[in-house]
VOGU-3710 file (C-alpha; in Angstrom, 3 decimals, decimal comma):
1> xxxxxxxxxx> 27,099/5,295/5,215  28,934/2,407/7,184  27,458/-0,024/9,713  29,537/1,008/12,370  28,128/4,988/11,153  24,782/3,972/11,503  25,000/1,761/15,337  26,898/5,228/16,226  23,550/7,339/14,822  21,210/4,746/16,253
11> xxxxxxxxxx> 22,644/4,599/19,628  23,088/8,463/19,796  19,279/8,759/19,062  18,640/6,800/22,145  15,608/5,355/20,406  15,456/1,707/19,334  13,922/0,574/16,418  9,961/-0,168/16,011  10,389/-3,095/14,168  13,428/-5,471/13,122
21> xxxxxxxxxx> 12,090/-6,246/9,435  10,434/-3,687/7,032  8,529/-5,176/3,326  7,081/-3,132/1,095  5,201/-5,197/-2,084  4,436/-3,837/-5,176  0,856/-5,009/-5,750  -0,446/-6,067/-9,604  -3,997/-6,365/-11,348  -3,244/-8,557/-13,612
31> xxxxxxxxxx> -6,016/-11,025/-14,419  -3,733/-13,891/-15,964  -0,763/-14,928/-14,106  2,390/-12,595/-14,899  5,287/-14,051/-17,426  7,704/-16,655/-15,488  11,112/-13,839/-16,665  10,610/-11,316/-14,110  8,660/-8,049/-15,404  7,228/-4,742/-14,837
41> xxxxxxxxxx> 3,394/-4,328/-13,555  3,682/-7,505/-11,744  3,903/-8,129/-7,607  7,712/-7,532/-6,618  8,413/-6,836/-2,656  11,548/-6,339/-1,092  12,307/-6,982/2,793  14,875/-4,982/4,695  16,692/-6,296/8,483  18,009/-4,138/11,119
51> xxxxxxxxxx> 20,511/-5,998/12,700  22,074/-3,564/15,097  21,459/-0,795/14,066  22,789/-1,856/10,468  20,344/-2,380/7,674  20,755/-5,479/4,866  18,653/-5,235/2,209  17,644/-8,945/0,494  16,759/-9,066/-3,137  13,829/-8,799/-3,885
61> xxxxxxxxxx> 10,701/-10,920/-4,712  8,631/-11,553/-7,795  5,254/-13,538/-7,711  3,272/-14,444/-10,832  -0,261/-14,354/-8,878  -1,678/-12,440/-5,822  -2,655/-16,028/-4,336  1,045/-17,098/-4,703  1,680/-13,742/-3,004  -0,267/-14,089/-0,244
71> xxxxxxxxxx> 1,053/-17,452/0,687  4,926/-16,399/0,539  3,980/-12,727/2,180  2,359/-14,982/4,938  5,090/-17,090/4,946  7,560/-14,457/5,663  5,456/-12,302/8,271  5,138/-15,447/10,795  8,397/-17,030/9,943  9,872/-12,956/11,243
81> xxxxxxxxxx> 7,447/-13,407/13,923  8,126/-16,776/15,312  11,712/-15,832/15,500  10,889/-12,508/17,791  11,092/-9,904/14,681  8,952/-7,346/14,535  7,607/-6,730/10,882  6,026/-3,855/9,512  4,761/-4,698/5,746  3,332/-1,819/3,567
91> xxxxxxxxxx> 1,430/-2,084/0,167  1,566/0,462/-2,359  -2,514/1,176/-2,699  -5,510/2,702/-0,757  -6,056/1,103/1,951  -9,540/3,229/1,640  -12,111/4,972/-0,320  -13,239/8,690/-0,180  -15,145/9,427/3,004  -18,961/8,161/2,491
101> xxxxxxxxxx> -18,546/5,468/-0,281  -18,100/2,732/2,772  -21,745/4,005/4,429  -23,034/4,317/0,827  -22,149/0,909/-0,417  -22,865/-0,689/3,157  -24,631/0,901/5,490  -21,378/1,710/7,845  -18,975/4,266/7,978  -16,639/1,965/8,502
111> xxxxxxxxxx> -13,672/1,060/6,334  -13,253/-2,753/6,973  -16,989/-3,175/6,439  -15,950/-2,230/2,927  -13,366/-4,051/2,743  -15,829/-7,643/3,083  -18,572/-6,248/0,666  -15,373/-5,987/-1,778  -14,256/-9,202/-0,764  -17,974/-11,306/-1,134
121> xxxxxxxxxx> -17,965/-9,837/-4,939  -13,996/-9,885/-6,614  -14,247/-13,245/-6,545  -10,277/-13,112/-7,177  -9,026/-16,664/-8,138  -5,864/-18,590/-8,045  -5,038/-17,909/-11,550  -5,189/-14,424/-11,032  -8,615/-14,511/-13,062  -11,219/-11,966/-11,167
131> xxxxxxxxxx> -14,885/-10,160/-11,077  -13,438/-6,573/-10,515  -15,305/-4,864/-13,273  -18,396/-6,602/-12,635  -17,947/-4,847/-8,876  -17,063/-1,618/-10,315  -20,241/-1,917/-12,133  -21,685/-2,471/-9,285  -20,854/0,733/-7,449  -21,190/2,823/-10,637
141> xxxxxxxxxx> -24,896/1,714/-10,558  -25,158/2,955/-7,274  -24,485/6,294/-8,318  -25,989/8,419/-10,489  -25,452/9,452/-13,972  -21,979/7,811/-15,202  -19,310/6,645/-12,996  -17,533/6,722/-10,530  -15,456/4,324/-11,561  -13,793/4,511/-15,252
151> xxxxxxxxxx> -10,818/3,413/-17,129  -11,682/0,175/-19,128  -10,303/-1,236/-23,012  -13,155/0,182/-25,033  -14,067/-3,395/-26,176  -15,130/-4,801/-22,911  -18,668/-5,309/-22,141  -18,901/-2,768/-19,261  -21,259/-0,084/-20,483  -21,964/1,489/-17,552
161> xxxxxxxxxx> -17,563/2,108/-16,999  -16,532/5,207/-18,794  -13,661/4,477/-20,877  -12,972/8,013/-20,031  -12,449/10,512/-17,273  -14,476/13,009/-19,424  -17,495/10,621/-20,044  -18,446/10,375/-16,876  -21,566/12,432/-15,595  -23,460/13,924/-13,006
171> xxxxxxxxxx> -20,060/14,158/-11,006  -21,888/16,587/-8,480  -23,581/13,565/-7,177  -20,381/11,195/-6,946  -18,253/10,554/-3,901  -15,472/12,848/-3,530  -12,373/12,291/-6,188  -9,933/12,348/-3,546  -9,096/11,098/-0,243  -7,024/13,272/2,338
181> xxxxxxxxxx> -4,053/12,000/1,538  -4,338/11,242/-1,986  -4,738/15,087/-1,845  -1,038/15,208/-0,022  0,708/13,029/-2,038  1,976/14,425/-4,871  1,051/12,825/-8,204  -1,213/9,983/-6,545  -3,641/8,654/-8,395  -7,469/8,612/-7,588
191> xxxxxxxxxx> -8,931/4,866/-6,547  -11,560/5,488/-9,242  -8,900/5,279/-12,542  -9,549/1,339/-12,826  -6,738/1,316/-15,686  -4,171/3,249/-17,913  -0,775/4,350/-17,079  -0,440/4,943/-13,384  -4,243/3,656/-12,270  -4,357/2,291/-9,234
201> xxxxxxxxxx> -8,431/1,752/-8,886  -8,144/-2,117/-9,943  -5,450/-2,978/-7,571  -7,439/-1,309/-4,604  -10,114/-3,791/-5,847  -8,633/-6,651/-5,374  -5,919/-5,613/-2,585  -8,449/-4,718/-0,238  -9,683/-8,171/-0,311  -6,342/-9,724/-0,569
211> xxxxxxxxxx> -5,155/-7,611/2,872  -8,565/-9,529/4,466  -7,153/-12,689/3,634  -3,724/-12,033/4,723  -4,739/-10,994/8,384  -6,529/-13,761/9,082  -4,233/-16,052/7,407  -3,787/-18,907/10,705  -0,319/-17,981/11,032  -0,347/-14,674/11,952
221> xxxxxxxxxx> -3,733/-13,849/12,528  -3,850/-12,204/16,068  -0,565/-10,873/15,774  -1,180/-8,127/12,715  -2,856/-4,867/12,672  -3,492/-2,920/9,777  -2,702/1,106/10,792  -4,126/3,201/11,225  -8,020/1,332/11,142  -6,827/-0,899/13,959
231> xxxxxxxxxx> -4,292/1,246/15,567  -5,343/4,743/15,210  -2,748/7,867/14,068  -0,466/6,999/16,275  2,609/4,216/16,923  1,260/0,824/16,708  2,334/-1,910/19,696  1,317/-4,475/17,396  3,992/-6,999/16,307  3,063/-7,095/12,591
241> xxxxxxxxxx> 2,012/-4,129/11,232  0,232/-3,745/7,733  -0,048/0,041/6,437  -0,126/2,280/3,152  2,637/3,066/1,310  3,072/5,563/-1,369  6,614/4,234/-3,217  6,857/7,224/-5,559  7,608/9,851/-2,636  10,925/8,584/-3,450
251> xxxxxxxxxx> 10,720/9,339/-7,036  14,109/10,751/-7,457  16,096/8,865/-4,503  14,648/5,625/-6,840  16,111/7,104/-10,020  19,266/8,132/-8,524  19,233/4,141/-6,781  18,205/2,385/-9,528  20,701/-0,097/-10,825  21,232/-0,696/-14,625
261> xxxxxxxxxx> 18,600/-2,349/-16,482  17,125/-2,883/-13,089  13,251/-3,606/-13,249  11,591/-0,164/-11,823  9,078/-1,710/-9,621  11,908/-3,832/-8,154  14,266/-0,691/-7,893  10,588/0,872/-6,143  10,387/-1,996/-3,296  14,303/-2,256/-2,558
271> xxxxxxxxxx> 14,727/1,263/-2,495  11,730/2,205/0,070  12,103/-0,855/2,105  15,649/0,297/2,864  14,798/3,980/3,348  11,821/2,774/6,004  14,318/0,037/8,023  17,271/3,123/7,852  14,721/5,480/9,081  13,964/3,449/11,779
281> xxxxxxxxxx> 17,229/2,208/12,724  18,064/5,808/13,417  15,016/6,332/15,598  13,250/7,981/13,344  9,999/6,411/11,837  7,256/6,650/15,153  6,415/10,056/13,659  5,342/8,982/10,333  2,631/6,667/12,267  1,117/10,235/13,733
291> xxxxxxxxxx> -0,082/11,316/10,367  0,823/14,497/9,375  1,318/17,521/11,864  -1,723/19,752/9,753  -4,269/16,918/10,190  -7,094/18,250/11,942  -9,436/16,386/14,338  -12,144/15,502/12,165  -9,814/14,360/9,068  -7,858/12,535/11,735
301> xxxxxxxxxx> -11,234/10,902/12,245  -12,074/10,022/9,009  -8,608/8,607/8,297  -8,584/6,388/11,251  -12,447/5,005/10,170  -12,841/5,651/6,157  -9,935/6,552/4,244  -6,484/5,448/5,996  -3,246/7,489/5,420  0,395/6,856/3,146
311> xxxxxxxxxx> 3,050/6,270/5,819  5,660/9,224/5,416  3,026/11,751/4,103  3,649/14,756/5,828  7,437/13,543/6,769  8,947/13,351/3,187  12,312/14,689/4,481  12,845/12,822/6,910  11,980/9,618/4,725  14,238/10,921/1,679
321> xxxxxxxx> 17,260/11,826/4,187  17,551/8,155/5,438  18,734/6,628/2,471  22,778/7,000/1,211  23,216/9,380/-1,514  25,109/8,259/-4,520  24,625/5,337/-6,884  24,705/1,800/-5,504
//
């Protein structure tokens, strides 16, 4: 679809955009700092302008440790910022953990409060070097039986860390598997699978802590809200926004996108940056920030405290008819 296309779309919508910029990052576990030749499993993030009502995607972004990351990510949000661009930013892990870990671990129903006991623990360090089984230890033991957590190289010294999904026990006395919306989301993963193809417990380890950081970095702190915890189910006024992301709802649009011998995480970020800034260029994306129209009140509730949401659940469509069809 042409520029001039999309300014006719946007302008017929008689909506204007939420926000000028749209990232999306690609989080990594790694505990060593990833190769200098760009890889797979690493941090990649892509950024994607609306400049009326057209949308320029820039290359993307590769970063060999989550404190480079963070500095560059911060970097970008308040350089957007400073020059009047509204950003939205979303990472592609939970953002929360199954309603009731949070009060069991801490005392609080409350999903930030989580988010520091992770934080005083990981211990996450420049050199991408990190505590994370030690913490996942640490909640296993305050569970009973086995688990929750599992997913480690059978030679590490974590006893108590199922290498297995089947070893685990007494799972009538864990935390649910599942949050709402890992429920929704086709093919998600569950935050306790610490490692193996497609586990996304580890990075939810050390991104929660890493999004803590990131807010309060000095240059954008007071001008970033993470959705929905800070903004509700609902559009955020916020001028940075921070929120969930679930890249594979674009499985096939990715595949169909993805550009020969192109990297698939960095065909991941490209591809749903551009489908969030297109969706939102045609005045489309304020419904994704509602949640999903079957939500009841009470899992509205505990998304907006606990768990937190994946931006487009519930509005897969809409997300999937933004982007061009065809190879790039």
């Amino acid at each position: 679809m042409s520029d001039s296309k999309e300014n006719l779309k946007s302008a017929a919508s008689g909506l204007s955009p939420l926000f000028h910029t749209h990232v999306i990052v690609d989080w990594s576990a790694r505990s060593k700092p990833s190769p200098a030749k760009r890889t797979r499993d690493a941090i990649w993030w892509a950024a994607a302008r609306i400049d009326g009502g057209g949308v320029s995607v820039l290359e993307p972004e590769y970063a060999r440790t989550r404190d480079c990351a963070l500095r560059r990510l911060a970097r970008l949000i308040a350089g957007e910022l400073d020059s009047g661009r509204r950003v939205m930013v979303g990472f592609d892990f939970p953002f929360g953990y199954p309603e009731g870990v949070a009060a069991h671990l801490t005392g609080k129903a409350c999903a930030f409060t989580l988010w520091d006991w992770l934080a005083a623990r990981v211990k996450d360090q420049p050199d991408n070097t990190n505590k994370r089984y030690d913490v996942a230890a640490e909640i296993n033991a305050a569970y009973p039986g086995c688990g929750p957590c599992w997913g480690r190289p059978g030679k590490w010294p974590f006893p108590t860390i199922p290498v297995k999904e089947s070893e685990r026990t007494e799972r009538g006395r864990h935390p649910p598997e599942r949050r709402i919306a890992d429920r929704c989301a086709k093919g998600s993963k569950t935050v306790w699978q610490l490692a193996y193809a497609g586990s996304v417990g580890s990075q939810v380890l050390l991104g929660l802590p890493a999004l803590k950081r990131l807010v309060a970095d000095s240059s954008i702190a007071g001008r970033a809200a993470v959705w929905p915890f800070q903004t509700g189910l609902r559009t955020p006024e916020a001028p940075a926004v921070i929120a969930e992301v679930y890249p594979s709802l674009l499985r096939e649009q990715i595949g169909d996108c993805r550009r020969e011998r192109e990297i698939l995480d960095c065909a991941q970020v490209r591809v749903n940056a551009e489908a969030f800034a297109r969706l939102d260029a045609d005045g489309g994306l304020a419904p994704l920030f509602d949640g999903a129209s079957w939500l009841t009140p009470v899992q509205r509730g505990v998304i907006e405290t606990e768990e937190a949401w994946i931006l487009g659940v519930g509005h897969e469509e809409a997300l999937k008819g933004a982007l061009p069809t065809g190879k790039p």
